[in-house]
C-alpha positions in Angstrom: 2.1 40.7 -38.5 2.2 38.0 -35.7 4.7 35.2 -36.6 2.8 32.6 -35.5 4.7 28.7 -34.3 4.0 26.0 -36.1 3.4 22.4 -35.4 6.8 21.5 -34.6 8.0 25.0 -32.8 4.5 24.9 -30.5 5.8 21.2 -29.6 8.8 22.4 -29.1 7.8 25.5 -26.9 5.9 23.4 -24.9 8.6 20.6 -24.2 10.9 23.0 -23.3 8.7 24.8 -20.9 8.1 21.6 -19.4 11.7 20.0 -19.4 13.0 23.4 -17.7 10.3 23.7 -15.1 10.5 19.5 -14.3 14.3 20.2 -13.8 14.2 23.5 -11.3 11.4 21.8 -9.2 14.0 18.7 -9.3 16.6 21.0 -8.0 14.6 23.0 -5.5 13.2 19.9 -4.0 16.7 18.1 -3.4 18.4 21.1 -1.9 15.6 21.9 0.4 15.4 18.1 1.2 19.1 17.9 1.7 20.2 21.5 2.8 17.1 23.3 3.9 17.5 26.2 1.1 15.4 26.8 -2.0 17.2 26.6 -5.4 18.0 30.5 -5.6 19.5 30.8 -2.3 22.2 28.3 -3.7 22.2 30.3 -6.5 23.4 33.8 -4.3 25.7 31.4 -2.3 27.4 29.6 -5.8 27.7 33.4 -7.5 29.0 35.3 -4.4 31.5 31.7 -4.1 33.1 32.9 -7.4 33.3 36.1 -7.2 36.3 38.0 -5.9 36.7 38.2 -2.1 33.7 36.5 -2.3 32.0 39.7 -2.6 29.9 41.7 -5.1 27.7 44.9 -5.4 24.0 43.9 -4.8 23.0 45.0 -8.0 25.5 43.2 -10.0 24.8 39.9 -7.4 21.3 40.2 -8.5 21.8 40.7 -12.6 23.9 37.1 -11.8 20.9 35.1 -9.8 18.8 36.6 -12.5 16.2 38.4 -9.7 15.1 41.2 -8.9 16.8 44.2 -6.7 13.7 43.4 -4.3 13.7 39.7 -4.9 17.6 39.4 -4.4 17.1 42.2 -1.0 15.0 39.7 0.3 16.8 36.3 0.0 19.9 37.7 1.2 18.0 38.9 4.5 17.6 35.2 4.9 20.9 34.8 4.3 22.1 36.8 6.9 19.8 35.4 9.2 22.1 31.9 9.0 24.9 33.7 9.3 26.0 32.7 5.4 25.8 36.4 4.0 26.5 39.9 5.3 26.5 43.2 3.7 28.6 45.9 3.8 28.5 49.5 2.0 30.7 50.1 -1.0 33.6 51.4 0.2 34.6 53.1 -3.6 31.6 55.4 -3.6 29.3 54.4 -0.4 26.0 54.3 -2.2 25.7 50.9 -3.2 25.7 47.7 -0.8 27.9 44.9 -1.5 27.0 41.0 -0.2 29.9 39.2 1.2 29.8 35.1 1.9 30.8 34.3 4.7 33.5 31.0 6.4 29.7 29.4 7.3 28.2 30.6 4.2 30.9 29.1 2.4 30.9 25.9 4.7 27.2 25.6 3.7 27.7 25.7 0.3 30.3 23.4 0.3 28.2 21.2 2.0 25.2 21.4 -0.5 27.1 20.9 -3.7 27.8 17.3 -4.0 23.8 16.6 -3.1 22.9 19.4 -6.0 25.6 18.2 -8.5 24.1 14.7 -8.4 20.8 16.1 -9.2 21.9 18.0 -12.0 23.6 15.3 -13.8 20.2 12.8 -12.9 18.0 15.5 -14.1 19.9 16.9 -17.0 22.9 15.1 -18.1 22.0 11.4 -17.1 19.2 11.5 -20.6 21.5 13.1 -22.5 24.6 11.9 -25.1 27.7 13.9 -25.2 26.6 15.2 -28.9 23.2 16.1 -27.2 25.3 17.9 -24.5 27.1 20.4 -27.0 23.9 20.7 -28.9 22.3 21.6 -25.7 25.7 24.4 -24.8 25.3 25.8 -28.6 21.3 26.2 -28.3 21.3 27.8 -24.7 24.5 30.2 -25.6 22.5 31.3 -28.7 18.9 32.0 -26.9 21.5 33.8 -24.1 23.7 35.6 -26.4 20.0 37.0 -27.9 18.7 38.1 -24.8 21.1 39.4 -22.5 22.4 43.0 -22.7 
């Protein structure tokens, strides 16, 4: 039997699809604006920033910037086209392909952030309280915690 939403989940669907989409077009447009990269470059760039080494297998790199193998293959092609990414085999079994940022990866990166941290906090934490902000961790960690393996 379908579970249908009601009035106020249907609202609340909709808002949220909405407030999420508004916010990653906000985000894309600054850093392509400001950096020349789309949103999910920055995304490689940030998780391969903290990773160790600044390296990590492709697969996992892709499971982190929530793509696709042949999405993620794709972007970090680009990547290495600027010089910011390069990949190397797994040395511990030599299957697998690791991503490694580089110094001008990094550099770029660093370069971006302060541009894309100021849009965060104008498109996301600016409207928002500090209660509204922990509602927003607990409610995002619980739809998360749901759906990730």
């Amino acid at each position: 039997m379908t579970r249908w939403l009601d009035a106020d989940e249907q609202r609340t669907w909709r808002t949220f699809l909405a407030a999420t989409q508004l916010v990653n077009e906000a985000l894309d447009r600054q850093l392509q604006r400001e950096s020349g990269i789309p949103h999910t470059y920055y995304m490689i760039l940030v998780a391969l920033s903290e990773a160790p080494e600044r390296a990590m297998r492709m697969s996992e790199l892709a499971w982190k910037a929530q793509s696709s193998q042949s999405r993620l293959s794709h972007a970090v092609a680009r990547l290495e086209e600027r010089g910011w990414v390069r990949r190397e085999r797994c040395h511990s079994d030599g299957r697998g392909n690791i991503a490694v940022l580089t110094d001008e990866g990094f550099a770029a990166l660093a370069a971006a952030a302060p541009g894309h941290v100021e849009e965060v906090r104008r498109s996301l934490f600016d409207a928002l309280t500090p209660a509204q902000v922990r509602q927003l961790d607990e409610i995002c960690t619980a739809v998360r915690n749901t759906l990730e393996p």
